[in-house]
Each structure stands twice: as structure tokens, then as C-alpha cells.
C-alpha positions in Angstrom: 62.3 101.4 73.8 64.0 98.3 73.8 67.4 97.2 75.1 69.8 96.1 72.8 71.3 92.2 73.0 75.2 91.7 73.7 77.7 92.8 71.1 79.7 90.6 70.2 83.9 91.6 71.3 86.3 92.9 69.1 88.3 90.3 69.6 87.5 87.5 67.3 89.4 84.5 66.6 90.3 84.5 63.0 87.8 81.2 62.6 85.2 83.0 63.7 85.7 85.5 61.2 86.6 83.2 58.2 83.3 81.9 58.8 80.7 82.4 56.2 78.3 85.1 56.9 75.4 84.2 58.9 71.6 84.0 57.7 69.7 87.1 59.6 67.6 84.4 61.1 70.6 83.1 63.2 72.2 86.4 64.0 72.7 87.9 67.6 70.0 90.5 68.6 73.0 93.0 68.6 74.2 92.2 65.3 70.5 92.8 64.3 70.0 95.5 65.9 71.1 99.8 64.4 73.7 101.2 65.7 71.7 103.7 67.6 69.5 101.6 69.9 72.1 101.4 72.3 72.9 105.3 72.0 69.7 106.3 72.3 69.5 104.1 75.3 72.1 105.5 77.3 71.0 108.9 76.4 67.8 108.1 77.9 69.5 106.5 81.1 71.4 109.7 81.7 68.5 112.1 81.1 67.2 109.6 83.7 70.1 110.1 85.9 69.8 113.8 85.2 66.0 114.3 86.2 66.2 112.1 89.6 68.8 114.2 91.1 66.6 117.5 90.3 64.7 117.6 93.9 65.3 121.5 94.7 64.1 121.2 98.5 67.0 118.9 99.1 69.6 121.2 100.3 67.0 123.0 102.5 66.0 119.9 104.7 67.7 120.7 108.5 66.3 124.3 108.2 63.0 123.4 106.8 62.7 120.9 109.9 63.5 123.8 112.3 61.5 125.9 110.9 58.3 127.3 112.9 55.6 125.4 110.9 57.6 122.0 111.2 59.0 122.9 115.2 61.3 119.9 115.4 64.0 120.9 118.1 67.6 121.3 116.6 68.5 117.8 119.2 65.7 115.7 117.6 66.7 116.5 114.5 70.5 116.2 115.6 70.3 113.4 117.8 66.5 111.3 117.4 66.2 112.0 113.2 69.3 112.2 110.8 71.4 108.8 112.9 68.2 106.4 111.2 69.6 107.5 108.2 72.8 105.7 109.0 71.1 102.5 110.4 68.7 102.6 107.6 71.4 102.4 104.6 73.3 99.6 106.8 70.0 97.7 106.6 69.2 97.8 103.5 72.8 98.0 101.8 73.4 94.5 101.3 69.9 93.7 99.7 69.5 95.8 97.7 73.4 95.1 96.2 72.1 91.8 95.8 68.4 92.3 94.4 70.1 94.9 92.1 72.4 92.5 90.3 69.7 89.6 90.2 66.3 91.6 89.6 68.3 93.3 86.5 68.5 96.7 87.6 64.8 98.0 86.8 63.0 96.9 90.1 65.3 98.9 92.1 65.6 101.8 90.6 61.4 101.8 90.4 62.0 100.6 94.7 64.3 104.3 94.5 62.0 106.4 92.9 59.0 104.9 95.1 61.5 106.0 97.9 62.0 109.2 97.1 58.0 109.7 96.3 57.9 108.7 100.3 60.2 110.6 101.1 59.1 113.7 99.9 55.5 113.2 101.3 56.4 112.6 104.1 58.3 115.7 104.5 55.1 117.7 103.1 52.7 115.4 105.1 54.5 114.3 108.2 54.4 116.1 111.7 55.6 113.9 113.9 59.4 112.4 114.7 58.1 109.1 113.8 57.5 110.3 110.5 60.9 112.1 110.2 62.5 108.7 111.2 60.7 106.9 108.5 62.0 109.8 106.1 65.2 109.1 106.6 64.5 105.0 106.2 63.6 105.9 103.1 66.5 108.2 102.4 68.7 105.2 103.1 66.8 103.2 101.0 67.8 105.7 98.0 71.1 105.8 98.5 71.8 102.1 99.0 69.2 101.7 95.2 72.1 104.3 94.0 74.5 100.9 92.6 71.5 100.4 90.3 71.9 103.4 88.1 75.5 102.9 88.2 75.5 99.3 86.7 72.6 99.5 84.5 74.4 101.3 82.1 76.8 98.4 81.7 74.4 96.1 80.4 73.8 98.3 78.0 77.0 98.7 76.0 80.1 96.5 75.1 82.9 96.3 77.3 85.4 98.2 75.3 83.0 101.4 76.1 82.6 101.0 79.8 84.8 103.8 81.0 83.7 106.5 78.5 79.9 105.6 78.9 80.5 105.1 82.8 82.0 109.1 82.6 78.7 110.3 80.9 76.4 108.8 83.2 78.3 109.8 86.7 78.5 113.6 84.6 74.5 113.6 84.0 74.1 113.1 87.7 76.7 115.8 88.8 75.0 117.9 86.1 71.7 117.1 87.9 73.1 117.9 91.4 73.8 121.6 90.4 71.1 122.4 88.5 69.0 121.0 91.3 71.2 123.5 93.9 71.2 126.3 91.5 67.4 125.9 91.4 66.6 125.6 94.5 69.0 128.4 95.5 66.9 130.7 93.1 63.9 130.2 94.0 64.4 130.7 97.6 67.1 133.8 97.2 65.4 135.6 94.2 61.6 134.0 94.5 61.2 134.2 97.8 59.3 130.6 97.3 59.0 129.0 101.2 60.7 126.1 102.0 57.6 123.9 101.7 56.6 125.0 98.3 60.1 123.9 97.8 59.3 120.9 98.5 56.0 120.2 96.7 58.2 121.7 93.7 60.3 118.6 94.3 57.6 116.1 95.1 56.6 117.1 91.1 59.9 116.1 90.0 60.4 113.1 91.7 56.9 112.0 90.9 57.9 112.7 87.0 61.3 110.6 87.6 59.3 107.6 88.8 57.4 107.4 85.4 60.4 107.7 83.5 61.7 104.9 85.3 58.8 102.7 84.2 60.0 103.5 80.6 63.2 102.0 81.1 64.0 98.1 79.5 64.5 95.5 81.8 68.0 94.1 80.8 68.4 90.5 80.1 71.7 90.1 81.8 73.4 91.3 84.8 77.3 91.1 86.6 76.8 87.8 88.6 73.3 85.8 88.6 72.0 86.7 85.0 75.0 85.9 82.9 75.5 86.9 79.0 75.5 83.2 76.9 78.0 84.9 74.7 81.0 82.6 76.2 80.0 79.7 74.0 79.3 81.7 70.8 83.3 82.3 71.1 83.7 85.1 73.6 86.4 85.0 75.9 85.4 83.8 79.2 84.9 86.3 82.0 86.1 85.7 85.6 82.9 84.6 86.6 82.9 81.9 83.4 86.7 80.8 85.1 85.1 80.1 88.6 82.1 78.2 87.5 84.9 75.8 86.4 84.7 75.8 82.6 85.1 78.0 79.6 82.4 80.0 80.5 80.1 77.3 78.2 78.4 75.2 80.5 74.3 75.9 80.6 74.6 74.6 84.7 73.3 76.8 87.2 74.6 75.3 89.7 77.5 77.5 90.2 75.2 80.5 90.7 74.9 79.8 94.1 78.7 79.0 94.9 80.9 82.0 92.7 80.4 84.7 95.5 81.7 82.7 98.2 84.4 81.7 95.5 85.1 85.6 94.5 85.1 86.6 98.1 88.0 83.8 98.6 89.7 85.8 95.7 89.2 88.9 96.8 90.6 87.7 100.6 93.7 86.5 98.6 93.9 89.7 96.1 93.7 91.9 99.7 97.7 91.0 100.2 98.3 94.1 97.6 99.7 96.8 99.3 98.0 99.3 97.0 94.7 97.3 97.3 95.1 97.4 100.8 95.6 101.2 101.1 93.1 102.3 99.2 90.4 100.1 100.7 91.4 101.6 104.0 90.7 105.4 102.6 87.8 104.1 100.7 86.3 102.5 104.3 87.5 105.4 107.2 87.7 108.0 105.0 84.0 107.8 103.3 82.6 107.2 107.0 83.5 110.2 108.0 83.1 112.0 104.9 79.1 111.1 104.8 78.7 112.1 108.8 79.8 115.6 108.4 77.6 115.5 105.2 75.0 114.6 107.3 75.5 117.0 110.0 76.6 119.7 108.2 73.1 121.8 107.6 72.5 121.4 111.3 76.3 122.9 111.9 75.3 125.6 109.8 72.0 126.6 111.2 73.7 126.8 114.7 76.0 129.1 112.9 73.8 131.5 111.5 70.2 130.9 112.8 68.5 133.1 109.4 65.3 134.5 110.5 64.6 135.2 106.3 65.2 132.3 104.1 65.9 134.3 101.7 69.3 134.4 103.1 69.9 130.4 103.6 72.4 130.0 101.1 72.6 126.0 101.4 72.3 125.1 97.0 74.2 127.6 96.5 77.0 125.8 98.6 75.8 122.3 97.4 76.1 123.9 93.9 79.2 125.4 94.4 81.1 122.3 95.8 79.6 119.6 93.2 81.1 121.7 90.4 84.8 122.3 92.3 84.2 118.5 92.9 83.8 117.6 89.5 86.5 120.0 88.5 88.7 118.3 90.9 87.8 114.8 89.9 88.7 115.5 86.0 92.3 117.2 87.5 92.6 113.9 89.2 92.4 111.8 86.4 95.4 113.7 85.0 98.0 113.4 88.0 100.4 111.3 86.6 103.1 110.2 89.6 104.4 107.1 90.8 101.3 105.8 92.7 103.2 103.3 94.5 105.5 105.3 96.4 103.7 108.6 96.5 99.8 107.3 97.5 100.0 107.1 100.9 101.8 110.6 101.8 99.2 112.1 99.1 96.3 110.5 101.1 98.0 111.6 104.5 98.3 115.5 103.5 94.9 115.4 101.8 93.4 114.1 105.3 95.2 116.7 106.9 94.1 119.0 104.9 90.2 117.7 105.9 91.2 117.9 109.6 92.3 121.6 109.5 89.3 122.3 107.4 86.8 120.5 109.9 88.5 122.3 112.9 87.7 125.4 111.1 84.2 124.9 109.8 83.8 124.1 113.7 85.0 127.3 115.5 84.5 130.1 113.3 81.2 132.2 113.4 81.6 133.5 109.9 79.1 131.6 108.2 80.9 132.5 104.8 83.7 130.9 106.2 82.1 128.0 107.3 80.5 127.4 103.9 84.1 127.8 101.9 85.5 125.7 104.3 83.2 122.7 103.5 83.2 123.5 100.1 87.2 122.9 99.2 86.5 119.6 102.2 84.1 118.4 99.7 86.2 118.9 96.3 89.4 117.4 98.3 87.1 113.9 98.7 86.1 114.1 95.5 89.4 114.7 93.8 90.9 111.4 95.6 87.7 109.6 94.3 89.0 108.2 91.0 92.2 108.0 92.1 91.1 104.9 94.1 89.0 103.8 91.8 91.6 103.3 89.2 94.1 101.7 91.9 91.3 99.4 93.3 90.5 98.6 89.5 93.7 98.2 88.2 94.5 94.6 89.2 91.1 93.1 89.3 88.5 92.0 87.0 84.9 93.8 86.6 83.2 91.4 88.5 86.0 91.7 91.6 86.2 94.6 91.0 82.5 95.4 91.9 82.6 92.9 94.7 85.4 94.7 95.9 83.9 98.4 95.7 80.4 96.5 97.3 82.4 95.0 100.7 84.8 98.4 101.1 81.5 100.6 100.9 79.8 97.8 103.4 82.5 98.1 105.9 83.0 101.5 105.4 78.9 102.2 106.7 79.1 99.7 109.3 81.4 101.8 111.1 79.9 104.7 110.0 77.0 103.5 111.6 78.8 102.9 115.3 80.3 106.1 115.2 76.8 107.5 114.5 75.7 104.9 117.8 78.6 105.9 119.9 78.3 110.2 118.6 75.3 111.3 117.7 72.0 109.0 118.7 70.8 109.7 122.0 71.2 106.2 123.1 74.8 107.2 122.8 76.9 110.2 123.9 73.9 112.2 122.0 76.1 115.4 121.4 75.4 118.3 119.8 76.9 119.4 116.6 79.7 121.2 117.7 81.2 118.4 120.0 80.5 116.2 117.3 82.6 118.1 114.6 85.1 118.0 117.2 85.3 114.2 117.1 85.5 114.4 112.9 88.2 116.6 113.6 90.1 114.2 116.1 89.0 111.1 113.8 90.5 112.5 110.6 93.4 113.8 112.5 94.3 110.2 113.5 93.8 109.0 109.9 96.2 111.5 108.6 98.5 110.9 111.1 98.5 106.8 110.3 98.6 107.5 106.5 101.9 109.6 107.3 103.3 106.7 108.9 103.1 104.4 106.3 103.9 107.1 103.8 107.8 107.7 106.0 108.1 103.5 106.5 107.5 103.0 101.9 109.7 105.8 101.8 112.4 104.1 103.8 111.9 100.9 102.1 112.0 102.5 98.9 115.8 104.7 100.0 116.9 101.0 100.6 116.2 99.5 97.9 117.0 102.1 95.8 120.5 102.2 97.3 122.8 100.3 95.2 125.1 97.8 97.4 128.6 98.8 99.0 131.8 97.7 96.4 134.3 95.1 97.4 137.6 96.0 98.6 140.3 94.2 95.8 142.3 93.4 99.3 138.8 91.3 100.3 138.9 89.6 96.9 142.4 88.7 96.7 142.6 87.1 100.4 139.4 85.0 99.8 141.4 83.5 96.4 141.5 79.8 97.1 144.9 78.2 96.9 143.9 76.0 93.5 142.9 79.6 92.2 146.5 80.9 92.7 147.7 77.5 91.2 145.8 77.7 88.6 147.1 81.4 88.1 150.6 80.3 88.4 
């Protein structure tokens, strides 16, 4: 299977489509190339994206680990275990955005599926907390590789079918998510299966991933190192083209090592946006906290209702459960239409609020139903605020700032992820337990919701004043401020 060459933009200019046709000798691979190679590319990208995300034992990690056979104590696993997941992502976050983009894609998502390979064995294989820690490493590793599947698929297709093509991709991996829950769920509820046949069941599926990965065409072009030449065969120049200080036609490479530093400059100088600003700030402090209680949240459950019989551990069955409301609430988002600009920060304010009263109550009931439907509509709230910021980051900026963007919002946003997780959870640190913890994402999302209102009251009052149309002139004023050469003139 091969990956198709650029097409060539809609956009014309009317000489280059007087032109005579070209002989098939000179034409662009694209041009060459049916119709269907790049279809039957993405299709086999998403069914990609699809399989990877089928690993049934997933939602069944915290009580697999507490489990008799494994005997890891609920604080090593709390407090020694899942924090290296944080560090590990931190680590590896930055290279692996970079390696992405200049490696073309393929390397890393071979580096993810070797990951996840690791990971998996060393869950079947591994009986010591070193071992655990260097599971999670390796879980960090995944995630981070995660931007390669993301931006692959834009290589693949013209830039007119970005957002529909970007939809089906993100949908195969949602898709993927729940039928991975649902199966897993089965298995254990209906099949009985134990949690570390589970497991191998998932070490098969991984392993299968992997060599669909090696199937996959290297692209020839990427967002910022490997450039498309389609500038000088009269495409318009892309922001990158602008910054290298041309048309986008000079062969130079020069630039290469100067238009990051140059797009973070822009970015710094795009950052005044008041809409830019506020949704970078719920893209950083909200997904921090978001991805801690992700991470905790088996543990908070097992503490909840210690199950002596797998068979009732109902963890896919959640996962499954709040991946479809969060899909459901993602496509509802799309469709909100409201003036963003006045209305986005009391919307983020009450949504947080909602979190907060969600978190408080996942924390102190001991209905473990409760519990679950609690993190459930906490999930799908995140979710449904997801492409709202995506659109409001996007809308002012350019593809490539606009991925540079997303890159150093989700870099600061696991930085502090990562020193709340020093400060929280890891021994080193205050080393609480999962309850006091959820107490602190309760107090941390209460002070975000509280600052969104804020600024929600403060555009509202500059909005009132603007709005307000300005006080008429007595005709008294107007007739005393008359200059004497007006009334002579009048006269």
C-alpha cells in the first residue's frame, strides 16, 4: 500500500489552468494516482486506529494489581506506581512531538505499539514495583506517540478534507475505546475470564496492532521539517512558506532550523487574544486535573467497593458507558451555536462547577453505582467542552500554529500536572491516599470555577457598557456652548 503524493488545491490561478495539459510523464504523483488510494488509505489508518485501542484488560489494571496473585498494596500502587506515569509522559512529551513531525509519523507509531507490547508484558511478566514503574514509563510513552496517529492522517489527504477526515479518524478510536470496554466487560461479567487472561487476550491484540503498523506508508511530507514542494508548482504559500521568508519557493533549508523559534514568537504575539487566552487556560488547568482523577479513579473505586468476585468489577462497563455519552456530547457540542465571545467563560465556569460537585460526590458516597454515574457525566462534561476549544483555539490561526499551539498548551498543561502529582500523590510528597487526594481535585476545580466566574461577571460588565448607548445632550447644553460668530452668523 502506497501513500498517495500531494493534490494539488482547488484553488488554481486561471494560468495554471489555461495551461495546456501536461504529458503523464511530468504529472504530480497525485494527479497520477486513482481516486481511491487515498481512501483506501485512510480506511486502513482508522481500522488502525480502531484495533490499537482494542486492549480489553485496560480498564481492569488497579484491581488486577491488587489482586492476590499480583499483591501490590493499594499505597504502592497509589502512591510509588501510577505518579511515573505522569513524569514519564512529561519526559517524553516534547520528543516525541518533535520526532513525530520530522521522522514522518511511522517510527513513532511502530515506538507506540513496541510500547504497548512492553507494557502488556510486563503486566503478565512483572512481579516487582520496579517493573510496575517501568509499565507506566511505557504507558507515558503511548500516550505522548498518541499526536502521531492524529497527524498522520493529514498527510494523507488535501487540505479541503481535513476536518471531515480528522472526524473519522478521532470516531474509529472512540469506536475502538467501547468495543474494547464492552469486551472486556463481557468477558469478565458473563465469562468469568480472570483478570490475567484478560490480559494475555490484550497482549494478542496489541501484538496484532504492531504488525499492522509495519503496513503502513511512510509519508513523504510532514507539518514543519518535511515540507510539501507544492509552493513553487503554484500553490499558495502556507505559514510556514511566509516565515522562511519567500513564497514558499525557495529549495533552502536553512530556515528549517529557525521557523519554530519564529512560530513561537507568533504564537507569543497571537496569545494577546482574549479567546486564545481563555481557552488555553481550560485546555492547561482543566486537562491536568481531568487526567489525575483518570488516573486515580480505579484506585477510588476499589476503596469503594473492595469486590471479592470479579465478576462484579464493572470498570468497561463504565469506560464504555462514558466514551459513548462523551462522544454523544462532543457531536451536541459541535451544534451550540451562542455568541462565544461573551458567553465562553460563564459556560466554562458552570461546567467546572459542575466537575467540582461531581468530584465531591464520587468522593464521599459509598454507593459504588453512584460513584461510577458520577464519573461518567464528569467524563462526558470534559468531553463536550473539547471541541468547543478546539474550534476557538483554531479559529484565528493557521494549521501549523495551530498545532504548535495545541503542542505548548498540552506541554504546560502536564508540567503541572506533573507537580501536583509531586506535591499529591508520590511519596516523596504529601503521599495521600485516594480519598484526600480527591479532596484536593475537588478544591482545585472549585478554585477554577470560581476564577472562570470572575471573568465571566467582569466580560459581562464590559459588554453592559458598551452595549449602553451614550446619554443625549440637553438642547439648553447646546444652545449655551453656541459661539458668538455662530449666533452672528444665524442673525
Amino acid at each position: 500500500m502506497t501513500v498517495p503524493g500531494r493534490e494539488l488545491p482547488s484553488h488554481r490561478s486561471a494560468t495554471t489552468a489555461a495551461m495546456p495539459k501536461q504529458d503523464d510523464s511530468k504529472k504530480l504523483p497525485s494527479e497520477m494516482a486513482p481516486d481511491q488510494r487515498w481512501k483506501l488509505q485512510v480506511f486502513y489508518l482508522c481500522f488502525y486506529g480502531f484495533m490499537t485501542q482494542i486492549r480489553p484488560g485496560e480498564s481492569f489494571i488497579t484491581p488486577y494489581l491488587l489482586e492476590p496473585d499480583k499483591n501490590f498494596t493499594r499505597e504502592e500502587v497509589t502512591n510509588v506506581i501510577t505518579p511515573v506515569l505522569s513524569y514519564s509522559y512529561m519526559a517524553v512529551l516534547v520528543p516525541i512531538f518533535l520526532l513525530t513531525d520530522y521522522l514522518r509519523y511511522k517510527p513513532v507509531l511502530v515506538l507506540q505499539s513496541l510500547s504497548h507490547i512492553s507494557i502488556w508484558l510486563l503486566l503478565v511478566l512483572g512481579t516487582s514495583v520496579l517493573a510496575m514503574q517501568l509499565m507506566e514509563f511505557f504507558y507515558g510513552v503511548t500516550m505522548a506517540a498518541r499526536i502521531a496517529y492524529s497527524s498522520y492522517i493529514f498527510s494523507l489527504v488535501a487540505p479541503s478534507r481535513y476536518q471531515r477526515m480528522a472526524s473519522y479518524s478521532r470516531s474509529a478510536v472512540l469506536l475502538g475505546v467501547f468495543t474494547s470496554s464492552v469486551l472486556g466487560q463481557l468477558c469478565v461479567t458473563l465469562g468469568g475470564v480472570r483478570f490475567l487472561t484478560l490480559n494475555y487476550v490484550s497482549l494478542g491484540f496489541v501484538t496484532f496492532s504492531f504488525l499492522l503498523t509495519l503496513f503502513l506508508e511512510r509519508p513523504k511530507r510532514s507539518l514543519f521539517f518535511k515540507r510539501p514542494e507544492g509552493a513553487c508548482n503554484g500553490a499558495a504559500p502556507t505559514e510556514l512558506d511566509k516565515m522562511a521568508g519567500g513564497d514558499g519557493g525557495g529549495a533552502a533549508g536553512g530556515w528549517r532550523d529557525m521557523v519554530l523559534c519564529r512560530m513561537l514568537r507568533e504564537v507569543c504575539a497571537l496569545a494577546k487574544q482574549s479567546q486564545l487566552q481563555l481557552w488555553s487556560c481550560w485546555w492547561v488547568f482543566n486537562s491536568a486535573g481531568y487526567y489525575l482523577v483518570l488516573y486515580y479513579v480505579q484506585i477510588l473505586w476499589n476503596e469503594i467497593y473492595p469486590a471479592k468476585d470479579n465478576r462484579r468489577v464493572y470498570n468497561g462497563g463504565v469506560d464504555a458507558a462514558s466514551t459513548l455519552l462523551g462522544a454523544i456530547a462532543s457531536f451536541v457540542a459541535g451544534h451550540v451555536k451562542i455568541r462565544w465571545a461573551l458567553w465562553s467563560a460563564l459556560v466554562i465556569g458552570l461546567v467546572t462547577a459542575v466537575q467540582a460537585g461531581l468530584l465531591m460526590l464520587m468522593n464521599t458516597t459509598s454507593n459504588i453505582w453512584l460513584c461510577y454515574a458520577a464519573y461518567v457525566f464528569f467524563r462526558g462534561s470534559y468531553q463536550f467542552l473539547v471541541p468547543i476549544a478546539i474550534f476557538q483555539i483554531a479559529a484565528s490561526l493557521s494549521k501549523e500554529l495551530c498545532a504548535l499551539v495545541f503542542g505548548v498548551n498540552t506541554f504546560f498543561g502536564t508540567v503541572l500536572k506533573t507537580i501536583i502529582t509531586i506535591i499529591v500523590a508520590d511519596k516523596r510528597g504529601l503521599g495521600l491516599s485516594v480519598h484526600p487526594q480527591f479532596y484536593v481535585y475537588f478544591g482545585y476545580f472549585t478554585l477554577l470555577a470560581a476564577a472562570y466566574l470572575i471573568v465571566a461577571i467582569v466580560v459581562g460588565i464590559r459588554h453592559s457598557c458598551r452595549a449602553q448607548p451614550p446619554e443625549p445632550v440637553p438642547a439648553t447644553a447646546l444652545v449655551q456652548e453656541k459661539s458668538p460668530e455662530a449666533d452672528a452668523t444665524e442673525a
